[in-house]
C-alpha angles and dihedrals in degrees: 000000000000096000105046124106125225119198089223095047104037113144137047140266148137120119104315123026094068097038082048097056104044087049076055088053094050089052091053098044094052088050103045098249125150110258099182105112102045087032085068090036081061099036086059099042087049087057088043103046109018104176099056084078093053109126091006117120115235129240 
């Protein structure tokens, strides 16, 4: 089932999605918006699925 959750497999990751919102990041950053809510999304993905974020440049 696509849209169940697992306690050992919780985040996302694959090609886009974290490419996608650290690009976000970068958006809301450049145009003094608050991030805090998708900075920490990120900060615990990044905990939960480390290597989506390999070769990515952080914000």
């Amino acid at each position: 089932m696509h849209t169940a959750a697992w306690a050992e497999s919780r985040g996302f990751d694959g090609r886009c999605i974290p490419k996608d919102t650290l690009a976000f990041l970068k958006v809301l950053e450049g145009r003094g918006y608050r991030k805090e809510i998708l900075a920490a999304i990120v900060a615990r993905n990044r905990r939960a699925c480390p290597g989506a974020y390999m070769g990515l440049q952080d914000t």
